[in-house]
C-alpha positions as semicolon CSV with decimal commas, in nm:
position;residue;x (nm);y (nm);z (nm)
1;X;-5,408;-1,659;1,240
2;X;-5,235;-1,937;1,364
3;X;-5,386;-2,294;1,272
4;X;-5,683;-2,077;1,083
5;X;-5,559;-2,150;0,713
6;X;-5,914;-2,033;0,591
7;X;-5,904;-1,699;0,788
8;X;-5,540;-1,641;0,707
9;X;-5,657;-1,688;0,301
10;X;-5,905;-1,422;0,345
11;X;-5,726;-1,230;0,485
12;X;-5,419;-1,248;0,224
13;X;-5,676;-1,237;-0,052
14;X;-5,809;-0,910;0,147
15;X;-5,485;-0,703;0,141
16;X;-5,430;-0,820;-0,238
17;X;-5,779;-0,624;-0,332
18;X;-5,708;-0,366;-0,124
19;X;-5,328;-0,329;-0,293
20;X;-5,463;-0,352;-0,610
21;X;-5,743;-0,099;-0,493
22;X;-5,498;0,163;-0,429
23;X;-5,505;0,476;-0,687
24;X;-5,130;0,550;-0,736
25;X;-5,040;0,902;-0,625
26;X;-5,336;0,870;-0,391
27;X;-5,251;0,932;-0,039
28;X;-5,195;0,612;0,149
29;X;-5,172;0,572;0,503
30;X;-4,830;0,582;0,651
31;X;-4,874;0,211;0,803
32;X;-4,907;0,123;0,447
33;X;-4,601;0,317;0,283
34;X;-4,409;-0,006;0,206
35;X;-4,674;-0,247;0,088
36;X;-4,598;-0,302;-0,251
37;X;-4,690;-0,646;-0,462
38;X;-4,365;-0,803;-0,350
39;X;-4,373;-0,698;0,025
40;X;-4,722;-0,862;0,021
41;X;-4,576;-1,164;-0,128
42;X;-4,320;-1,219;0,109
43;X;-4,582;-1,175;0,405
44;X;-4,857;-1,438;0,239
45;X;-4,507;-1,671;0,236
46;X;-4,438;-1,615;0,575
47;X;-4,804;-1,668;0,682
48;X;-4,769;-1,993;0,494
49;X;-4,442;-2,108;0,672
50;X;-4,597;-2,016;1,013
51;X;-4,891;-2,182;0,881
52;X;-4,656;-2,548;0,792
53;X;-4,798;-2,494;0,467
54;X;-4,459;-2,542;0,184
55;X;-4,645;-2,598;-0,086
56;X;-4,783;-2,261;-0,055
57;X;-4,497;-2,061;0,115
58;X;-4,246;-2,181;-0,102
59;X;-4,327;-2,014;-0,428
60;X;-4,413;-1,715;-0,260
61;X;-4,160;-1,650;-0,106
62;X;-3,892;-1,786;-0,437
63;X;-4,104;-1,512;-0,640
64;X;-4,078;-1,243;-0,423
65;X;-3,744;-1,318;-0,326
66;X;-3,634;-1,338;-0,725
67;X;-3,718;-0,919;-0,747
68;X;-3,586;-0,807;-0,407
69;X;-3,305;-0,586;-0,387
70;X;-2,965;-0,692;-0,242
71;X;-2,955;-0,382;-0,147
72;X;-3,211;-0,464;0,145
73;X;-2,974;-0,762;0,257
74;X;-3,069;-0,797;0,623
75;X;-3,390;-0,815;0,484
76;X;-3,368;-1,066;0,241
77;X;-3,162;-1,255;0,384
78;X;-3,445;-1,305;0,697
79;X;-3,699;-1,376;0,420
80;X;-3,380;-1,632;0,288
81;X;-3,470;-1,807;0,630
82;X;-3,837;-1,797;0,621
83;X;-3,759;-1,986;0,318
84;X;-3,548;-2,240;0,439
85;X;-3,791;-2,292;0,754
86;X;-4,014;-2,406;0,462
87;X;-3,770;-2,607;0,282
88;X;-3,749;-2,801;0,605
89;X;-4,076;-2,828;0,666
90;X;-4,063;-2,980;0,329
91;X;-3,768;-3,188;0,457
92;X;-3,628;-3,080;0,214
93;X;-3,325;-3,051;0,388
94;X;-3,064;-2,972;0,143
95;X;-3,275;-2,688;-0,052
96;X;-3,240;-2,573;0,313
97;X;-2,907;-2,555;0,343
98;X;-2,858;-2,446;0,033
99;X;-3,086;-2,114;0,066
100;X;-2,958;-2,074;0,458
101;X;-2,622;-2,038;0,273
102;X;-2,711;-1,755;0,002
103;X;-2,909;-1,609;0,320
104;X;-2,545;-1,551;0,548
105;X;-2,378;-1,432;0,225
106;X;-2,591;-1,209;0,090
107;X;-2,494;-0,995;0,388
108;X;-2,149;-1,095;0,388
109;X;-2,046;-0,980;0,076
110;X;-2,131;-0,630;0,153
111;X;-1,873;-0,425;0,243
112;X;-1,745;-0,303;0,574
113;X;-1,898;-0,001;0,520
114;X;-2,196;-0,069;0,508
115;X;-2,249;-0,278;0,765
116;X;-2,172;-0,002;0,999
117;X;-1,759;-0,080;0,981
118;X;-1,730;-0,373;1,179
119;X;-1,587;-0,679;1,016
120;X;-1,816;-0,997;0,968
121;X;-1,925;-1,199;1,335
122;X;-1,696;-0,889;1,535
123;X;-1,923;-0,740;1,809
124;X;-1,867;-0,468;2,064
125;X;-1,468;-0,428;2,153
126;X;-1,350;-0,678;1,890
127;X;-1,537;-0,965;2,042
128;X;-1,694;-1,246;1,841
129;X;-2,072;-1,193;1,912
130;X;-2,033;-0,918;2,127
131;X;-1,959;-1,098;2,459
132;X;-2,398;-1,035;2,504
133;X;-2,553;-1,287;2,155
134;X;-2,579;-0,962;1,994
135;X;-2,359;-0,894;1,683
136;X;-2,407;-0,536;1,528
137;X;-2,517;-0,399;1,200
């Protein structure tokens, strides 16, 4: 849907009826398992940011972003940067930095644990980044 801001519209409008369609306890496709209102949200603000639209991604992507769980903080925090991409598109540059902040530490400030036991930035063997780009869960 690149550069189609019409088709990408109907299309987001589209998957809004068809969300709103849905029966709960009906059977849903698997694909379709986690599609929810906010899910959808964050998708119509990363069309938008793809799209160089702000105006629109932006308060998708704030309003979705307000309900998510921390709990999903990889997650998050890569919608944290779809926001920021917008921010900048916006140059808006220090709402950007601002949200590209709350994205790194919304995963740093879980614990060890869960992040699969390696401290923050440690890769494979102790080394920053792995030694390959590539730092684990």
């Amino acid at each position: 849907m690149a550069n189609q801001p019409e088709r990408t519209e109907r299309a987001l409008e589209a998957a809004r009826d068809a969300l709103a369609a849905a029966q709960h306890g009906e059977p849903q496709p698997d694909w379709a398992v986690w599609v929810d209102p906010t899910e959808l949200e964050i998708m119509t603000g990363r069309c938008w940011t793809v799209l160089r639209r702000p105006l629109r991604a932006v308060p998708a992507l704030t309003g979705a972003l307000r309900t998510y769980s921390d709990h999903n903080a990889r997650d998050k925090a890569l919608y944290m940067s779809w926001l920021a991409d917008s921010y900048l598109i916006a140059d808006e540059v220090e709402e950007a930095a601002r949200v590209s902040g709350s994205a790194g530490g919304s995963i740093g400030e879980r614990s060890p644990g869960e992040r699969g036991g390696q401290p923050p930035g440690r890769g494979r063997g102790g080394v920053e980044g792995g030694g390959d780009g590539l730092v684990p869960p």
